[in-house]
C-alpha positions in Angstrom: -4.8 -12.3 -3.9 -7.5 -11.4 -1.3 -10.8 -9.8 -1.8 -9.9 -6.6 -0.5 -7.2 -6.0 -2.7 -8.8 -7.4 -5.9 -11.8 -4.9 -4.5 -9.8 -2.0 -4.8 -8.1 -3.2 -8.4 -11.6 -3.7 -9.7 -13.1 -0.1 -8.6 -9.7 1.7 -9.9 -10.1 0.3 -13.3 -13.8 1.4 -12.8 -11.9 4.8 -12.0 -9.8 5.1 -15.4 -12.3 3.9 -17.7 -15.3 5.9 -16.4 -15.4 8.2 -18.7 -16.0 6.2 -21.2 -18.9 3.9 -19.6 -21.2 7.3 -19.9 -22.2 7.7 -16.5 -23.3 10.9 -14.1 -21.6 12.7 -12.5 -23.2 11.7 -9.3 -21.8 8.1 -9.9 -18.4 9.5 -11.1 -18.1 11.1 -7.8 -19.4 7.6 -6.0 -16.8 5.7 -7.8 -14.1 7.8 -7.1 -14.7 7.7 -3.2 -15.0 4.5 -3.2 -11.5 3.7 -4.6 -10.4 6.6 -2.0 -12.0 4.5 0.8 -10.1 1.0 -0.3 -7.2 2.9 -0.7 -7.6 3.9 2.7 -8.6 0.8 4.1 -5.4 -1.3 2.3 -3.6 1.6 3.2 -4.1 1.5 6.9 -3.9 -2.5 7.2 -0.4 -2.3 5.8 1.2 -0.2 7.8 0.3 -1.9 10.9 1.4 -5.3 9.4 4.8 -3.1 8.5 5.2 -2.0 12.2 4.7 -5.9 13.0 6.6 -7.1 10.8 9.1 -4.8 11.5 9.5 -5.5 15.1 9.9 -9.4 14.4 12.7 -8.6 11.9 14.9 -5.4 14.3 14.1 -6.9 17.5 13.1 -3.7 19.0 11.1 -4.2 22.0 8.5 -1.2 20.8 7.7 1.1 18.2 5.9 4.1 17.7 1.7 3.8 16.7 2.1 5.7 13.5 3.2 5.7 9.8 5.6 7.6 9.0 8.5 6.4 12.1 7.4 3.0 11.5 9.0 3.9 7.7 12.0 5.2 9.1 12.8 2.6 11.0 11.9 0.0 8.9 14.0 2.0 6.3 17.1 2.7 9.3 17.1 -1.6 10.1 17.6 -2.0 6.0 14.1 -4.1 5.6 12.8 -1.7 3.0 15.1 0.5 0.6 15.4 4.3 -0.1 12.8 4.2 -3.1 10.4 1.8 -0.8 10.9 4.2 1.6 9.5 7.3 -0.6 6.7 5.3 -1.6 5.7 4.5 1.6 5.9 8.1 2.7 4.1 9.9 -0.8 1.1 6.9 0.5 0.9 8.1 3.5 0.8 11.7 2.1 -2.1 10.6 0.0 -3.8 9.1 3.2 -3.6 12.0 5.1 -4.7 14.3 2.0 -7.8 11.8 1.8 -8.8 11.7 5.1 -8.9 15.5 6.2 -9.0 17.3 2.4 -12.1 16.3 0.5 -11.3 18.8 -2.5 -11.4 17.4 -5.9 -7.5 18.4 -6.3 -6.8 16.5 -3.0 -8.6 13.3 -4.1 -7.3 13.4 -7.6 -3.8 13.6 -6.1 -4.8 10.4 -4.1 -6.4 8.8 -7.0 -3.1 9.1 -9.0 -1.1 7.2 -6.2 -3.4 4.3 -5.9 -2.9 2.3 -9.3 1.5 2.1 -8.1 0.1 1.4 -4.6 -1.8 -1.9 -6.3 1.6 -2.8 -8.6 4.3 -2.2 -5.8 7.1 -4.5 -6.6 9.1 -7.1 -4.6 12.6 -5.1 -4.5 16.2 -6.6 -3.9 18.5 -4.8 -2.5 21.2 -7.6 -3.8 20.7 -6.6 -7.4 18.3 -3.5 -7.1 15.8 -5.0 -9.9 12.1 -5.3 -9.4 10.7 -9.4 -9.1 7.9 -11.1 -9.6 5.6 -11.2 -6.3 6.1 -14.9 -5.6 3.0 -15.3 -2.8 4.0 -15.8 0.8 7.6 -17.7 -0.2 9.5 -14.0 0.0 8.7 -13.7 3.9 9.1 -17.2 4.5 12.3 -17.3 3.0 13.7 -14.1 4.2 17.4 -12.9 4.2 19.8 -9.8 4.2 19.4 -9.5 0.7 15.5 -9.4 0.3 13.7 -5.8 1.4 10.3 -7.1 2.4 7.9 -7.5 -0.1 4.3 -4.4 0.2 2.2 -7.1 -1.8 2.8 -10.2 1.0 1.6 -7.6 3.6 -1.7 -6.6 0.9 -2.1 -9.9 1.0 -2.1 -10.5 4.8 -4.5 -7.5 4.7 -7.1 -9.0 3.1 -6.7 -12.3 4.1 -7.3 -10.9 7.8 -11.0 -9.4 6.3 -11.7 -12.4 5.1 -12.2 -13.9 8.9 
């Protein structure tokens, strides 16, 4: 898994356990925007690998520059499912909350959404169960049948810092 990714993983279980490493507040508060910044960061790279992704797969010619259309479509062509598809939307909620709210109610709403946005599933739409994240081989191997997997396009994110 790239560095970004395993980044943000790392400062989030900084995040649940701080209160029990006995530090200050000041470095409470440090850790916790810092987790909101990766989360922004991850956040940001995978929609735009979504909007590429999904104009390779629906053979539209173009697609809107923001979130929340690129979901529907992606949703409307049938490469993502309907709980995806909420996901995708309460992340981008959180985003948005992070980026223009900087209350502590705003950023613990964001907090809360980042440790499911680091475990999001490969889904099927064949059998509707959750699979393990087999690197790169779901994309690769795509069909009908196979929604496209959040954690290929993490990984393209931070494979694409690493350069």
């Amino acid at each position: 898994m790239g560095k970004s990714l395993e980044n943000l993983k790392e400062q989030y279980e900084n995040y649940l356990t701080i209160d029990e490493q006995g530090v200050s507040e000041v470095n409470k508060k440090a850790v916790n925007n810092s987790v909101i910044k990766r989360f922004e960061v991850c956040y940001d790279t995978l929609w735009k690998h979504l909007k590429k992704f999904t104009l390779e797969k629906s053979g539209l010619p173009t697609m809107p520059n923001s979130p929340m259309p690129i979901f529907r479509i992606t949703h409307e062509n049938g490469l993502i499912d309907q709980g995806m598809h909420e996901r995708l939307v309460s992340y981008n909620k959180a985003r948005g909350n992070s980026a223009h709210d900087y209350s502590m109610e705003k950023a613990e709403e964001t907090l809360n959404k980042v440790g499911d946005f680091t475990k999001v599933p490969t889904h099927c739409h064949g059998c509707g169960k959750s699979h393990p994240w087999k690197r790169r081989v779901a994309l690769m191997n795509f069909t009908k049948t196979l929604v496209i997997p959040i954690k290929y396009i993490l990984d393209l994110i931070t494979t694409a810092f690493r350069r």
